[in-house]
C-alpha positions as CSV (number, residue, x, y, z in Angstrom):
1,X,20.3,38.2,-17.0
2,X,19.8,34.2,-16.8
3,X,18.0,32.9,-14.5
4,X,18.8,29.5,-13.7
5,X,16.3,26.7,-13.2
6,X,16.1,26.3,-9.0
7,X,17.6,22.9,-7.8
8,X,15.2,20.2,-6.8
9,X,14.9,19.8,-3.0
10,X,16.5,16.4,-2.3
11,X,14.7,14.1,0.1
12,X,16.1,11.2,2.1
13,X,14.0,7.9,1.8
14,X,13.6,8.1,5.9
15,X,12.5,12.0,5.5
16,X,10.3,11.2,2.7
17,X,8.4,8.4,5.0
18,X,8.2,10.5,8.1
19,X,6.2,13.3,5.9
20,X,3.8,10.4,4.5
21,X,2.9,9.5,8.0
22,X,2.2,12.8,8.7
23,X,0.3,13.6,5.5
24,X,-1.9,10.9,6.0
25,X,-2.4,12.0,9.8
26,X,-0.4,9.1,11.3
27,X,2.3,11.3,12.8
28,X,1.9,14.0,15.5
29,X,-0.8,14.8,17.7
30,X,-4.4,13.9,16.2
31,X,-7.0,16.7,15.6
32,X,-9.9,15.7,17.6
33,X,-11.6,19.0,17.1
34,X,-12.2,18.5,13.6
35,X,-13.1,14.3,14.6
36,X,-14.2,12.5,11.7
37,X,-15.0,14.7,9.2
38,X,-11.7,16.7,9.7
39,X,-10.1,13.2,8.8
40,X,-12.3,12.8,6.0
41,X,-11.1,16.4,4.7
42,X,-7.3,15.4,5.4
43,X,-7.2,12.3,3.5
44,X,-9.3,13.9,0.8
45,X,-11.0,10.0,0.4
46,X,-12.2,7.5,2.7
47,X,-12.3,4.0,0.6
48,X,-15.4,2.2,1.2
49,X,-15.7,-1.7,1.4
50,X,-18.1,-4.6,1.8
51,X,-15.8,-6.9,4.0
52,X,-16.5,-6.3,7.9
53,X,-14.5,-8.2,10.5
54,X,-13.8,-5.6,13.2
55,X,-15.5,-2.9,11.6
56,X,-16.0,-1.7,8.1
57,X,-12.6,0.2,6.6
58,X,-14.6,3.6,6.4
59,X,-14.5,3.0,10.4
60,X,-11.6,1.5,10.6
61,X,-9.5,4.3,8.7
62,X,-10.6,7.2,11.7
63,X,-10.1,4.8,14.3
64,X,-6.9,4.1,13.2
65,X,-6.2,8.4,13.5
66,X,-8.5,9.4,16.1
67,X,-8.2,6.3,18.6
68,X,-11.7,4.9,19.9
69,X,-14.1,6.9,18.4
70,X,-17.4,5.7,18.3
71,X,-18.9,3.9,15.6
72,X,-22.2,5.6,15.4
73,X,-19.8,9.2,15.2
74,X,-18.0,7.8,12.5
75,X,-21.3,6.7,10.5
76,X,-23.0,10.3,11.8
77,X,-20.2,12.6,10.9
78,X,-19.9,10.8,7.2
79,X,-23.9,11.3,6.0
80,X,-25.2,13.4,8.6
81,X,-25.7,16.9,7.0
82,X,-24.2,16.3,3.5
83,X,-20.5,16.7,4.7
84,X,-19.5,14.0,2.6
85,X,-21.0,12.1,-1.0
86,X,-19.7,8.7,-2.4
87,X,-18.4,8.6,-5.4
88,X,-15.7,7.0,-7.8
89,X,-12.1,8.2,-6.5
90,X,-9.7,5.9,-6.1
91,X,-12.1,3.1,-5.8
92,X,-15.8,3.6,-4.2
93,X,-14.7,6.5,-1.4
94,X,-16.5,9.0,0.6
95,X,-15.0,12.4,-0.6
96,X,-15.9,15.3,1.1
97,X,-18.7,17.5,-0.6
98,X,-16.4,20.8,-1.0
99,X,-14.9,18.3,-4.0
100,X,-18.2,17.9,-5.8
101,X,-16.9,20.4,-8.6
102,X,-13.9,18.9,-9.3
103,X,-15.0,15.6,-10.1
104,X,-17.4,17.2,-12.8
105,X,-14.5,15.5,-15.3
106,X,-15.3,12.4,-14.3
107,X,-19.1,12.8,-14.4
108,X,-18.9,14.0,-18.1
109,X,-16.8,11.3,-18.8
110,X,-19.3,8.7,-17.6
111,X,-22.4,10.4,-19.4
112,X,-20.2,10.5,-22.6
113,X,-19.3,6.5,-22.1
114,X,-20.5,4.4,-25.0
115,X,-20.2,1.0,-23.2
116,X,-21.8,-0.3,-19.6
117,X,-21.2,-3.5,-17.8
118,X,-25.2,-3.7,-18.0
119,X,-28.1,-2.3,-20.4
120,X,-30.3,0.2,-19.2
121,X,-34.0,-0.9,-20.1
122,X,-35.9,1.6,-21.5
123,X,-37.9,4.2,-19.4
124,X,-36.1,2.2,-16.3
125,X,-33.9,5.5,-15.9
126,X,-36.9,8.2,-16.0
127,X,-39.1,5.9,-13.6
128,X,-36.1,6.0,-10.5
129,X,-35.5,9.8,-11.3
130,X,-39.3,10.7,-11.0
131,X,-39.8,8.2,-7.7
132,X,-37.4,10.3,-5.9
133,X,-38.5,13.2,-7.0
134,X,-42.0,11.8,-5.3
135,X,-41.0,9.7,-2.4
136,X,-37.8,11.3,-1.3
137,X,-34.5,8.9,0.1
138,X,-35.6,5.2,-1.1
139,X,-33.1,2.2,-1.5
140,X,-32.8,-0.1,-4.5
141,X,-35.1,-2.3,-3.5
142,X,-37.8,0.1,-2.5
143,X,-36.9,1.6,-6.0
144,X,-38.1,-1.7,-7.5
145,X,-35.5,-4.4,-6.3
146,X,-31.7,-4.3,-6.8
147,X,-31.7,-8.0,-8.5
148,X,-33.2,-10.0,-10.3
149,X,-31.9,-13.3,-9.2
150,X,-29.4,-14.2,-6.5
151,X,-26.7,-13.4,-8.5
152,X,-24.4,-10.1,-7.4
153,X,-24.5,-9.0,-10.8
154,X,-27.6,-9.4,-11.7
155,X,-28.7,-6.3,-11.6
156,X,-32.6,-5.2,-11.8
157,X,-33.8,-2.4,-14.6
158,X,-34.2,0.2,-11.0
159,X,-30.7,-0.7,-9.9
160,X,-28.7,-0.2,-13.4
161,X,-31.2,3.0,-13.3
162,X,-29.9,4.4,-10.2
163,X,-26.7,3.2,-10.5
164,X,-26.1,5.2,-13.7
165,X,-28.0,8.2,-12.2
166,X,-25.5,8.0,-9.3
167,X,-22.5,8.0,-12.3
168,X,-23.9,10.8,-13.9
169,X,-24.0,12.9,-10.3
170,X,-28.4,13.4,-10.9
171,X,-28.4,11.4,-7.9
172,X,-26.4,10.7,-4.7
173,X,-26.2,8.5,-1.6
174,X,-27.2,10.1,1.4
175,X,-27.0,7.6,4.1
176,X,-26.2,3.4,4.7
177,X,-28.9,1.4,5.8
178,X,-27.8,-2.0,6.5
179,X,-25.0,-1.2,3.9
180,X,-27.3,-0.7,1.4
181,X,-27.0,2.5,-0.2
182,X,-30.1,5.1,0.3
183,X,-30.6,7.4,-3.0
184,X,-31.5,10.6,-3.4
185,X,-31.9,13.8,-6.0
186,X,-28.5,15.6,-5.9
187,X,-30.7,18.8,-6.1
188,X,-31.7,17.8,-2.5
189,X,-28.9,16.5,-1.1
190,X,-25.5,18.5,-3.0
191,X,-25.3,22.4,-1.4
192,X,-27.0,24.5,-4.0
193,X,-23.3,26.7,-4.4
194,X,-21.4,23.4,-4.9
195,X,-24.2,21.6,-7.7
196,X,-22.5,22.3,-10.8
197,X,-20.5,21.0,-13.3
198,X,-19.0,24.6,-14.4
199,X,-15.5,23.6,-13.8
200,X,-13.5,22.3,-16.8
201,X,-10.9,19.6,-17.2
202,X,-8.2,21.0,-16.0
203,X,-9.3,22.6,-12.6
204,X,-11.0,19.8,-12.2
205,X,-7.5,17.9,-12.8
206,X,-5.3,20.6,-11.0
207,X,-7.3,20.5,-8.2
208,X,-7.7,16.4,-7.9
209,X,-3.4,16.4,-8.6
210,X,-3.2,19.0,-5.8
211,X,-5.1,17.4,-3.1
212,X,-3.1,13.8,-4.1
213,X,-0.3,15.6,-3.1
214,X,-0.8,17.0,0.1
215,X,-2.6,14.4,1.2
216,X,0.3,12.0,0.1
217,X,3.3,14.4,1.4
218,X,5.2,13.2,-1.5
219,X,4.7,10.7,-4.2
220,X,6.0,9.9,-7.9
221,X,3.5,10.5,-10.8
222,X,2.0,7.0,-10.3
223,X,1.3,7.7,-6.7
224,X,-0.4,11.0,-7.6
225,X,-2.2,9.8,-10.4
226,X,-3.3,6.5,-8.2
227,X,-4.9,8.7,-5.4
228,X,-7.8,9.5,-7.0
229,X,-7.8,6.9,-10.2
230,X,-6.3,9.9,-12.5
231,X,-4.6,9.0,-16.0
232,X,-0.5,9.4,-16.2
233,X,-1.3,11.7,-18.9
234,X,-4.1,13.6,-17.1
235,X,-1.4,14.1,-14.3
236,X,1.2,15.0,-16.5
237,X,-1.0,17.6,-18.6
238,X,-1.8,20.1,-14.7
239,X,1.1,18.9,-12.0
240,X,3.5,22.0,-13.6
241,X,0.4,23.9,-12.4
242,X,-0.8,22.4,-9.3
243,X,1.3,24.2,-6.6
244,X,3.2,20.8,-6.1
245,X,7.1,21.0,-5.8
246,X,9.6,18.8,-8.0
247,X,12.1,16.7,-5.6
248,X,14.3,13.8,-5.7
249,X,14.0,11.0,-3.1
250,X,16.9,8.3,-2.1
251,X,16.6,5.4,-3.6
252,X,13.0,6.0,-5.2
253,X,14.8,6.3,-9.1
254,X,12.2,8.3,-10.3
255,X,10.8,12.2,-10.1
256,X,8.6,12.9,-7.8
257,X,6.6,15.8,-6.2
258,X,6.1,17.2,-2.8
259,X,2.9,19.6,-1.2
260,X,5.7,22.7,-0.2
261,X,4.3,23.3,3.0
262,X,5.3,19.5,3.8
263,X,8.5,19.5,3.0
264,X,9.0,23.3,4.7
265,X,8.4,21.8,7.9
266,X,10.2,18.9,9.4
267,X,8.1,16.1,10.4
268,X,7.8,15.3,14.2
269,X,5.9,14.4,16.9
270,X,4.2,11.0,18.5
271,X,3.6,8.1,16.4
272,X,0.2,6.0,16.1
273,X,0.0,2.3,17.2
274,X,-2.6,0.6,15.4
275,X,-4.1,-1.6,13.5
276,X,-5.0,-0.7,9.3
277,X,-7.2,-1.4,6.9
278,X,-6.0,-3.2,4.1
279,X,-8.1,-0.4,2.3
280,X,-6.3,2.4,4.4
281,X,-5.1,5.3,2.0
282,X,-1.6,4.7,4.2
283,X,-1.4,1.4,2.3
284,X,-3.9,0.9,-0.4
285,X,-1.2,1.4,-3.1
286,X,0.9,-1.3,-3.0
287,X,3.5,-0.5,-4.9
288,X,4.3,2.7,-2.9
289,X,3.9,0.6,0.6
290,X,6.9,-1.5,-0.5
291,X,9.0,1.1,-1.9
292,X,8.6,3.6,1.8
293,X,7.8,0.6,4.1
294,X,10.0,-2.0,2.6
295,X,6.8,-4.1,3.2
296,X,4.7,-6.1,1.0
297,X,1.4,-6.4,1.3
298,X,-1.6,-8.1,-0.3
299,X,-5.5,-8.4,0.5
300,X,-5.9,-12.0,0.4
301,X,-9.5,-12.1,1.0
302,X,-10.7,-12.9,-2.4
303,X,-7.5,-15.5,-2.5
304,X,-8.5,-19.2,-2.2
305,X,-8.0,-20.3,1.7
306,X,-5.1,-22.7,1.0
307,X,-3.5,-20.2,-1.2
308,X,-3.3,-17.3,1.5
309,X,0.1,-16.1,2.9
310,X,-1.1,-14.0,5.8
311,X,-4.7,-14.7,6.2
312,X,-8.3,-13.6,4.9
313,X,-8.0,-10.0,6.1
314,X,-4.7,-9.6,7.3
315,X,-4.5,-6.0,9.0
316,X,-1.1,-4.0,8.5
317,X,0.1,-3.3,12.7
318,X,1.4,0.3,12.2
319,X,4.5,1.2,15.2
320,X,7.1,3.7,15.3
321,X,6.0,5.0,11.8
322,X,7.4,1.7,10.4
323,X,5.0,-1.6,9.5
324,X,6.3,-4.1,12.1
325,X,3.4,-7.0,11.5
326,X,-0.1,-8.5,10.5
327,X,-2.6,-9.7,12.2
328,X,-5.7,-11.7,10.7
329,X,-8.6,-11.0,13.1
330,X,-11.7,-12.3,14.0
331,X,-14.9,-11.8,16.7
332,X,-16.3,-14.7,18.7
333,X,-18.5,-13.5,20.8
334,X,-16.6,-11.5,23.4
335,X,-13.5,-12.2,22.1
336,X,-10.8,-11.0,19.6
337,X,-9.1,-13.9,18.0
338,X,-6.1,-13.1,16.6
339,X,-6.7,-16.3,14.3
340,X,-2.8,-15.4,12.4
341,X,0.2,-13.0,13.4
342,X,2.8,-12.2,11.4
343,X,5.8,-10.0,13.5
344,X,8.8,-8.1,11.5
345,X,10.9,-9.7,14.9
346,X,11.2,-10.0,18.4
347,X,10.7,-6.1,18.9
348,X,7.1,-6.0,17.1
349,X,5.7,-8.1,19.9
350,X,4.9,-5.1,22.4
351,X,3.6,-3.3,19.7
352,X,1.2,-5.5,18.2
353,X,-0.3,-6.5,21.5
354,X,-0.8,-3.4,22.1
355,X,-2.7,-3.0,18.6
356,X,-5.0,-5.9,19.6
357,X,-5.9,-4.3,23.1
358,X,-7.0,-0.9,21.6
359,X,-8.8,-2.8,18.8
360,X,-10.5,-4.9,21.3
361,X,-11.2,-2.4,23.3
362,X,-13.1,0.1,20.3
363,X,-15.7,-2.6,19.3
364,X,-16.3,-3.4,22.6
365,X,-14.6,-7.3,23.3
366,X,-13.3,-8.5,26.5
367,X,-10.9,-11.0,25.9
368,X,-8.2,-11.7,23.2
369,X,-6.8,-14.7,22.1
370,X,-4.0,-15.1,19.7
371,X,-4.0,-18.4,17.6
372,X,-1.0,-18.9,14.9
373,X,2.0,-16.9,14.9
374,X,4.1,-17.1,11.8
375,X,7.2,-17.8,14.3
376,X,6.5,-20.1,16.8
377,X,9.1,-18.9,18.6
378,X,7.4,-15.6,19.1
379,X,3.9,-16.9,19.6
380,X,4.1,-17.3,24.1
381,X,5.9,-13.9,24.3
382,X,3.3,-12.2,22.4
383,X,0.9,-14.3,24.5
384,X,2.3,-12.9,27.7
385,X,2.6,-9.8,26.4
386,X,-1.4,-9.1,25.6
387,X,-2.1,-9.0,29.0
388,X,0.5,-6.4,30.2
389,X,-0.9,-4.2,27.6
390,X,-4.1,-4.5,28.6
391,X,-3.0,-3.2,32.4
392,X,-0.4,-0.5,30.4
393,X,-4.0,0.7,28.9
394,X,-5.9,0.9,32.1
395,X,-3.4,3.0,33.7
């Protein structure tokens, strides 16, 4: 007997958005049991980032989940007890440390590299691995300085050392200190079970394609193989084997794939309000944002000033599981400035105030005042709008 291939499970495009929001933890009730680190685990990476203006997007991405945690929770739960390690996903991330194994590819892949950015002087990388080994957690600069000269690039011999040590997974970052990264031996830090590099390719691959998956809900190959920084090819080679489901989405004109418990279960339950990270795993892939969202978004902070659209660090304002504006914020002293707003229409305006009162409220500001508004017209009802949240969020 025959048996027939099994018909994809078809998606509509407002289905397929409902079980992203919900995959990424942005749809339902939030788990404040598991807190941080059950956030961490969910999203499967946290993308770290330089640029603070609230807060720093590895805060800002909980926050945005778990309401007004605090900050020194978020920092705790992250380094505190090797629960997490940073490492290259799908930029600089926090991963939890259950995934150490299955980025093994990508460690042998970076030992095996030919070509660096910068040379490694000889002995530099022996010196930084036995100073560990004597002194315990030390940063670049107690390693021997991380520069040379002003310059960001400019790396010292003890940097490029540790650097490539971090690379090749001999040594880790176990805490922020000031945002500068504080090194350790991986023997130290890393769960002896979990140390190895036992796991070939494919696992390694399988796994990685998996966990895109779930933690996307459903995404084309390009999504999956952007969550974590994978190859089309790598993705291609494992996602027959990965537990993911084949499904067609409306008006997506591609094939896609779907975690089967997602797509099981219908997607309900209360949405988040809130501002996001530019960096937010919700977001970070552009391409994707426009195609569920029907919203374009760009970081504009490395964009000259008279060249930007929406401002230096224009925050997505997520409502009703849709993107309904931006806002580009700013502290002054005890205030939030909302220095420029951008609203999808006259409806965003409850929702975007109410954004900027939580926000104000989690890093601790007392007042809020909204500058430009991309529609004048809109700019006094979202002023007299701010302050009806803040009584709505009192109550």
């Amino acid at each position: 007997m025959t048996t027939l291939p099994r018909p994809e499970l078809a998606l509509s495009a407002d289905e397929a958005r409902r079980i992203a929001l919900r995959a990424q933890g942005l749809l339902g009730a939030p788990d404040r049991r598991a807190g941080v680190r059950g956030v961490l685990r969910h999203l499967g990476a946290v993308q770290l980032d330089t640029i603070s203006v609230l807060a720093r997007s590895h805060e800002l991405v909980p926050y945005a989940r778990l309401g007004a945690v605090g900050r020194k929770t978020v920092e705790s739960a992250y380094w505190k007890d090797a629960h997490a390690f940073e490492y290259w996903s799908h930029a600089a991330c926090l991963l939890p440390v259950e995934e150490w194994p299955h980025f093994a590819f990508r460690r042998r892949a970076y030992r095996d590299r030919p070509h660096w950015n910068h040379q490694l002087p000889d002995g530099a990388y022996e010196q930084v691995i036995g100073q560990l080994r004597a002194e315990g957690p030390l940063t670049a600069t107690e390693l021997g300085g991380a520069k040379r000269t002003s310059d960001w690039w400019d790396w010292s011999g003890a940097k490029v050392a540790v650097e490539r040590a971090l690379m090749y997974g001999e040594v880790v970052c176990v805490e922020r200190r000031g945002w500068k990264r504080v090194y350790d031996l991986a023997e130290r830090a890393i769960p002896g079970v979990l140390l190895h590099d036992e796991l070939d390719d494919a696992e390694c691959l399988r796994r990685l394609v998996r966990l895109a998956g779930e933690s996307l809900g459903v995404g084309t190959r390009a999504d999956i193989a952007d969550y974590h920084r994978l190859k089309a090819e790598q993705v291609d080679a494992v996602i027959a084997d990965s537990g993911l489901v084949p499904v067609t989405v409306e008006g997506w004109g591609r094939p896609a794939w779907a975690d089967p418990v997602a797509v099981a279960t219908p997607p309900r339950g209360r949405h988040r309000t809130t501002l996001l990270s530019p960096f937010d795993s919700l977001i970070w892939d552009r391409a994707r944002t426009e195609r569920i969202f029907g919203f374009t978004h760009r970081l504009e902070a490395y964009v000259p000033r008279p060249k930007r659209v929406y401002g230096y660090f224009a925050m997505p304002v997520l409502a009703g599981g849709r993107l309904v504006g931006r806002v580009d914020p700013a502290r002054e002293g005890d205030t939030l400035v909302a220095r420029q707003v951008a609203l999808e229409g006259p409806r965003a305006v409850p929702a975007v105030a109410s954004a900027l009162v939580h926000a104000a409220s989690w890093v601790g500001v007392m007042d809020i005042r909204v500058e430009r508004v991309d529609s004048p017209e809109l700019r006094d009802a979202l002023v007299r709008e701010v302050p009806r949240a803040m009584v709505a969020a009192l109550r």
